[in-house]
N, CA and C of each residue as an Amber inpcrd file, in Angstrom:
protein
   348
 179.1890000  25.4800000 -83.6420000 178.4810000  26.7390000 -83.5490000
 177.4260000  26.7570000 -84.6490000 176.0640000  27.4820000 -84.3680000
 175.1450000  27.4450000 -85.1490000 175.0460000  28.7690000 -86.0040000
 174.8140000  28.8930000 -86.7090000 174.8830000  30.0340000 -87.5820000
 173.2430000  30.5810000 -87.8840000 172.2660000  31.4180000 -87.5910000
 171.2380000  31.8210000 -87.6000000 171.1870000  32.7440000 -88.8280000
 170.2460000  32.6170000 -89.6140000 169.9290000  33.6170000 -90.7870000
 168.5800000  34.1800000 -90.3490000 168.3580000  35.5820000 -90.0670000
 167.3470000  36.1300000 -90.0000000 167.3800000  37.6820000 -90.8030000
 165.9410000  38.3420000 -91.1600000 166.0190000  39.6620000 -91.6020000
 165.9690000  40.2760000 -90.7500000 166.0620000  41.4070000 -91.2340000
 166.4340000  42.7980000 -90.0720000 164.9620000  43.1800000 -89.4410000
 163.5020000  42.6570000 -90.5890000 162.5160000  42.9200000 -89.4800000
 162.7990000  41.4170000 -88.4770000 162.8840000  40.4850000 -88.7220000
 162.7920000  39.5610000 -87.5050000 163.7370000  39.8700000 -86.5600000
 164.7830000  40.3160000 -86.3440000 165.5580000  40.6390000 -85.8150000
 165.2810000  41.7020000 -84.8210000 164.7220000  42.9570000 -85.8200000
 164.0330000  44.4010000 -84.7010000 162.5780000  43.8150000 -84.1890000
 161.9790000  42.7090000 -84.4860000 160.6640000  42.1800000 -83.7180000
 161.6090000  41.7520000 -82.5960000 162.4830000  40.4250000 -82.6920000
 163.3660000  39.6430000 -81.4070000 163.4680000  40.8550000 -80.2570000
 164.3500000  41.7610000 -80.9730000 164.8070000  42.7330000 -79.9710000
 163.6200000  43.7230000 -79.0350000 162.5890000  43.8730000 -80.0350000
 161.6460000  44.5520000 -79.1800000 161.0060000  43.7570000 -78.3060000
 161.1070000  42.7190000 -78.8130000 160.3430000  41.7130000 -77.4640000
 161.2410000  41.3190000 -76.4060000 162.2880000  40.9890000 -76.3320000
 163.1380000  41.2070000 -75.4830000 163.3960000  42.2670000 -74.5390000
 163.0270000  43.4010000 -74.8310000 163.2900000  44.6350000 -74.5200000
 161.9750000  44.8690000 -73.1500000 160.9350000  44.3600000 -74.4210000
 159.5840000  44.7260000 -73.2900000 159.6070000  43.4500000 -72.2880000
 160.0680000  41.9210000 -72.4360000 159.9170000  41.2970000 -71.6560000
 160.7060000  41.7680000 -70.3790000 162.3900000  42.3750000 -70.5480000
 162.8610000  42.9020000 -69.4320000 162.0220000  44.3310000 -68.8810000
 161.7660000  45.0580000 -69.6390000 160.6560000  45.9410000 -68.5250000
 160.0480000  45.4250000 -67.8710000 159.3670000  44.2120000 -67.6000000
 158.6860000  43.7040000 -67.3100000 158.9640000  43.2700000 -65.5280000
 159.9620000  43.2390000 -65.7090000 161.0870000  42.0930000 -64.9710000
 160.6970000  43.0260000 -63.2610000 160.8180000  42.5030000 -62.7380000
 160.9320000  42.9550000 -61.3330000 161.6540000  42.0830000 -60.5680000
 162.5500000  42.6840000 -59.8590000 163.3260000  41.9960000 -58.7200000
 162.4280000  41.4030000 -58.0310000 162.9270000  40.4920000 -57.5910000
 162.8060000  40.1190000 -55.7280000 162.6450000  40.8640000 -54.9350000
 161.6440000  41.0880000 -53.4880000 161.7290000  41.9960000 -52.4090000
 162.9630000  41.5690000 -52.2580000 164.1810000  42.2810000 -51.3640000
 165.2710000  41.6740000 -50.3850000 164.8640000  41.2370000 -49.4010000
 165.4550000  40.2440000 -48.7350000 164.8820000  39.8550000 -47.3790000
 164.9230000  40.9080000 -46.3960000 164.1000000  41.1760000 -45.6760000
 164.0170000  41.4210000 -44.2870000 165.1970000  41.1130000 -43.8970000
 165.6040000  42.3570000 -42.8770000 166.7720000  42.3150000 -42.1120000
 166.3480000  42.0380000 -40.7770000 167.0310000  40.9570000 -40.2970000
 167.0520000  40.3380000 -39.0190000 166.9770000  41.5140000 -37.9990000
 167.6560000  42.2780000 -37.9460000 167.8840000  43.4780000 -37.1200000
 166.5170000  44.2290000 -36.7490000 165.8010000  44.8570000 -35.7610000
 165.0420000  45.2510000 -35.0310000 165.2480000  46.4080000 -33.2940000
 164.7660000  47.8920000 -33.9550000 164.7580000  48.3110000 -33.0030000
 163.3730000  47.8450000 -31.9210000 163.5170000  48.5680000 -31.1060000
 162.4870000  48.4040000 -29.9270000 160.9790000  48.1320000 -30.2530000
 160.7890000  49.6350000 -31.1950000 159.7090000  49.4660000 -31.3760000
 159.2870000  48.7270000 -32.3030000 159.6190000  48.1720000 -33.3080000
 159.5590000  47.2920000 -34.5120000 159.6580000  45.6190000 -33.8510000
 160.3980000  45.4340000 -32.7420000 160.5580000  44.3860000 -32.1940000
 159.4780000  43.9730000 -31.3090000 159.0380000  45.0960000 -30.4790000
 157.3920000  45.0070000 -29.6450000 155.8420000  44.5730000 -30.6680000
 156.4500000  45.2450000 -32.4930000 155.4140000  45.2880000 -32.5520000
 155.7930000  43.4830000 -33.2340000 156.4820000  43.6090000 -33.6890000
 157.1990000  41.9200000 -34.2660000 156.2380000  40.9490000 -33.1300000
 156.5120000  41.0210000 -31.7990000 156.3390000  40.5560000 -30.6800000
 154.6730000  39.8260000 -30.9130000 154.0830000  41.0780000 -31.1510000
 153.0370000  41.4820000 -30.6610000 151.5420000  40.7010000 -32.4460000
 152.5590000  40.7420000 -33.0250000 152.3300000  40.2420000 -34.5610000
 152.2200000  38.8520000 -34.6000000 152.8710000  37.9200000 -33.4580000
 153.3560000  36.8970000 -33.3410000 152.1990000  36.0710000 -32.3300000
 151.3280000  37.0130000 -32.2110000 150.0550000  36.1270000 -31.3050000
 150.4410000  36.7570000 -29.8020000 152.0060000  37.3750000 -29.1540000
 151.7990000  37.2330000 -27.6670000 152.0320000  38.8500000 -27.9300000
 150.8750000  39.1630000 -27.2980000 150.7640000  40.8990000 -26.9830000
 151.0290000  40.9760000 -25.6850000 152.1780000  41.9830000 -26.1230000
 152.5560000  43.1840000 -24.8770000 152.7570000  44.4320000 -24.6290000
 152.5190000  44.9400000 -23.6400000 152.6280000  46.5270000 -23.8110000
 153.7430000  47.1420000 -23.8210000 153.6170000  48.1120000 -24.2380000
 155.0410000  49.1810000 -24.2720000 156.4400000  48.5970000 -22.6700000
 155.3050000  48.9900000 -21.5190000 156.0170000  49.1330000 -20.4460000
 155.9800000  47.6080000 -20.1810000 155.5880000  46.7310000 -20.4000000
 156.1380000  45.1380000 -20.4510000 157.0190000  44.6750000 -21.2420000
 157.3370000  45.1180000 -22.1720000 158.1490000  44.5200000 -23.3090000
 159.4380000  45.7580000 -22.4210000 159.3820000  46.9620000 -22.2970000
 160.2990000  47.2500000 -21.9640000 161.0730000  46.5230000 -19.9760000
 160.2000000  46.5190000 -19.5670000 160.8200000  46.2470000 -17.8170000
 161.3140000  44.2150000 -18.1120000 160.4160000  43.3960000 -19.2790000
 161.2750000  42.6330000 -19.4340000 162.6420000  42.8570000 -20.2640000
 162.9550000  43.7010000 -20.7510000 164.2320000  44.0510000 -21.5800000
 165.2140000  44.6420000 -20.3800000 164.6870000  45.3060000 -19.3410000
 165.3530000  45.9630000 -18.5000000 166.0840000  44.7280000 -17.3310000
 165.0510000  43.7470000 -17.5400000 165.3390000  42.3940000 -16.4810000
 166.4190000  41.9580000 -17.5010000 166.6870000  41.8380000 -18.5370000
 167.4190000  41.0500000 -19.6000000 166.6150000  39.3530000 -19.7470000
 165.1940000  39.7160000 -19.4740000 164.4540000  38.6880000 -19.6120000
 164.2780000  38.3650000 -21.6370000 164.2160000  39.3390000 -21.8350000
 164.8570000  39.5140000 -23.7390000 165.6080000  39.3100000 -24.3340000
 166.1510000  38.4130000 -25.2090000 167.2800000  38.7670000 -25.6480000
 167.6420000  39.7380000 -26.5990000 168.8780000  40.4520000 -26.3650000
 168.9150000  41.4620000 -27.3160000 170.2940000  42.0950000 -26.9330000
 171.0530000  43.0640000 -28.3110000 172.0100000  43.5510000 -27.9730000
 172.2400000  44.7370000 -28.0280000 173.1950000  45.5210000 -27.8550000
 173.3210000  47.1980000 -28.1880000 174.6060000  47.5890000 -29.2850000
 174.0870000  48.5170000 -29.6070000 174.8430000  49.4820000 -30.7630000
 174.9380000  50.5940000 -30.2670000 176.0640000  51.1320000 -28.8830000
 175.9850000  52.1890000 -28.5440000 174.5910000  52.1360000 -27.5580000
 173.8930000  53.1860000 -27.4230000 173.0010000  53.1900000 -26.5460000
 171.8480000  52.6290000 -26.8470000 171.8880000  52.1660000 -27.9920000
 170.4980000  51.2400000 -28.7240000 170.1580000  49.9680000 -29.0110000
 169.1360000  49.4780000 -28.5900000 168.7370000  48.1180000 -28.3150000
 168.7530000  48.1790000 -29.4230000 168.8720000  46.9120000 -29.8870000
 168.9640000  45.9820000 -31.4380000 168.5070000  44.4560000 -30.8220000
 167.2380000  43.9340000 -31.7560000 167.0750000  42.6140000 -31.0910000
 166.7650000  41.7280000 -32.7330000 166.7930000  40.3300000 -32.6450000
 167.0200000  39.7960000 -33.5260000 165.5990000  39.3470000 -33.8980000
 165.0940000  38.9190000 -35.0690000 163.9220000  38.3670000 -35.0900000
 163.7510000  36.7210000 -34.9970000 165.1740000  36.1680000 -35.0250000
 165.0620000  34.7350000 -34.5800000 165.2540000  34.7250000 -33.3360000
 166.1460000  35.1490000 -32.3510000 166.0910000  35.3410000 -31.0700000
 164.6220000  35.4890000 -30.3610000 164.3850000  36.1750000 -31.3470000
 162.7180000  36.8740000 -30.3410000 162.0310000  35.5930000 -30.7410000
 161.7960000  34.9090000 -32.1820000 160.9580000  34.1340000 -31.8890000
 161.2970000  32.8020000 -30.7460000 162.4740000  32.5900000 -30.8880000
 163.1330000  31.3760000 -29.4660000 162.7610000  31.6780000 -28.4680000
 162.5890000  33.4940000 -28.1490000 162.4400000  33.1730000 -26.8680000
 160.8890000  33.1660000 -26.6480000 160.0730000  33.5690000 -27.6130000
 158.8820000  33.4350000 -27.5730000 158.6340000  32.0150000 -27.4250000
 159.1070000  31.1070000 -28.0220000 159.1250000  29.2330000 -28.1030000
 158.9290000  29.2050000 -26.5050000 159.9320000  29.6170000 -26.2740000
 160.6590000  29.2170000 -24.9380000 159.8330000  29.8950000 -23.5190000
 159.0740000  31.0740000 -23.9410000 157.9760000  30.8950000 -22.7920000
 156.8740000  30.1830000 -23.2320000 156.2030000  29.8330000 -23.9290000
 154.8350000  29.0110000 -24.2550000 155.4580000  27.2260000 -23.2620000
 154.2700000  26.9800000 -23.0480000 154.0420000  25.8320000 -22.2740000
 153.1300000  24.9980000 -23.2200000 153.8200000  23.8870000 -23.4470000
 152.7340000  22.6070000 -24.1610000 151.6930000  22.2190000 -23.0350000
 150.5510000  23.0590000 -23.5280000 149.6240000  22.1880000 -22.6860000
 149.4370000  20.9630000 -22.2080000 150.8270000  19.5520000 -22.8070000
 150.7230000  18.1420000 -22.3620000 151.0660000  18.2300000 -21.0370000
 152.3420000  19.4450000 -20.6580000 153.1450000  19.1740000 -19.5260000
 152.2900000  19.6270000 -18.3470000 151.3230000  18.8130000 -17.9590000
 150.2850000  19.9150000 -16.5650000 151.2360000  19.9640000 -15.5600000
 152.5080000  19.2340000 -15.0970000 152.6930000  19.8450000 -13.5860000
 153.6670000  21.2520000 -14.2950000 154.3570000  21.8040000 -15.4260000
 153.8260000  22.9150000 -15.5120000 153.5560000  24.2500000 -15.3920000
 152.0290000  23.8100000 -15.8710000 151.1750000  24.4120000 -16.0430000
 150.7340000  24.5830000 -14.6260000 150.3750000  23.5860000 -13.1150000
 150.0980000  23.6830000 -12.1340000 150.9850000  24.3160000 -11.5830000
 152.6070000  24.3690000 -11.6460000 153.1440000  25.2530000 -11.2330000
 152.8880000  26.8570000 -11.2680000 152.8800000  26.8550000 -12.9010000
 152.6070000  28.3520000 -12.5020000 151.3670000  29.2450000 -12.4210000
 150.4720000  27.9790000 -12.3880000 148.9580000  28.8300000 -11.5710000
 149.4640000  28.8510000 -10.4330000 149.7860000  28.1610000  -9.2240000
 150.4230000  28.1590000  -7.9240000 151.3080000  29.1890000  -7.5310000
 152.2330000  29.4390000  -8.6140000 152.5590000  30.6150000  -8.3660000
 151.8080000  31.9100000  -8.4760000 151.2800000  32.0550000  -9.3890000
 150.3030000  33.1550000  -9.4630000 149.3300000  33.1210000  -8.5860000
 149.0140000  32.1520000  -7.9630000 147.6940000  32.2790000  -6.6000000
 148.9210000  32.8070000  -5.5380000 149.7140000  32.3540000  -5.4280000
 150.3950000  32.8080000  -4.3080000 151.0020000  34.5390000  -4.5420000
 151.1740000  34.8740000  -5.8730000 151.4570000  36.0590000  -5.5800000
 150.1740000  36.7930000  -5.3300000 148.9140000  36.4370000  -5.8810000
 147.6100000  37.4570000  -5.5650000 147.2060000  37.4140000  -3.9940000
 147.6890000  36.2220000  -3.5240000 147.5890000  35.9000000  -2.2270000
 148.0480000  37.1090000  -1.2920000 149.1540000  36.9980000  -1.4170000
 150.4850000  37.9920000  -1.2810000 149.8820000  39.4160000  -0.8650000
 149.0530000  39.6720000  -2.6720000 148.8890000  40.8710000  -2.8660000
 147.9870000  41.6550000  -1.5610000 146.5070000  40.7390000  -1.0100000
 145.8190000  40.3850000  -0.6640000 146.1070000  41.5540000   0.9080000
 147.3090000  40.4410000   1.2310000 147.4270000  41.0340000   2.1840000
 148.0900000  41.8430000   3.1420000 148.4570000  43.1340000   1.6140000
 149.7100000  43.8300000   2.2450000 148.5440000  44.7050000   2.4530000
């Protein structure tokens, strides 16, 4: 053990500097909680490059095209979930058949539309 000799001003300098260095001090933000209601999750969504509207983000939640769970009568969705499933609709532009698929589909539904 070391034995320190100091005076009582070096001592009340140590301590005041100590004192002001912890004022100083600031926490960490906390992380972000995974957890997300509706609207925080649309706008999460929407933050993320793929914009959607109110009534799209909701009629895919209604399909369970979303993933997400409930607390009682309230959607709760995750922010890693959402980004997977965001992964998980994007298409690598390498894969063209695809990509030809679902222009084909979409001509065929305007087709459709056409001629009701």
């Amino acid at each position: 053990m070391e034995i320190i000799v100091t005076s009582a001003e070096q001592l009340s300098r140590l301590i005041r500097e100590e004192i002001s260095r912890l004022q100083d001090f600031r926490p960490a933000k906390p992380p972000r909680p995974d957890h997300l209601d509706f609207k925080e999750a649309l706008k999460f969504v929407n933050e993320q490059g793929f914009p959607l509207s109110r009534s799209q983000f909701y009629k895919s939640t209604s399909l369970k095209q979303v993933p997400f769970k409930t607390f009682g009568r309230k959607l709760i969705f995750s922010r890693l979930q959402l980004l997977d499933w965001i992964e998980s609709k994007t298409i690598d532009k390498n894969e063209t058949s695809l990509i030809e698929l679902a222009l084909a589909r979409s001509a065929r539904k305007k087709k459709g539309a056409k001629n009701v």
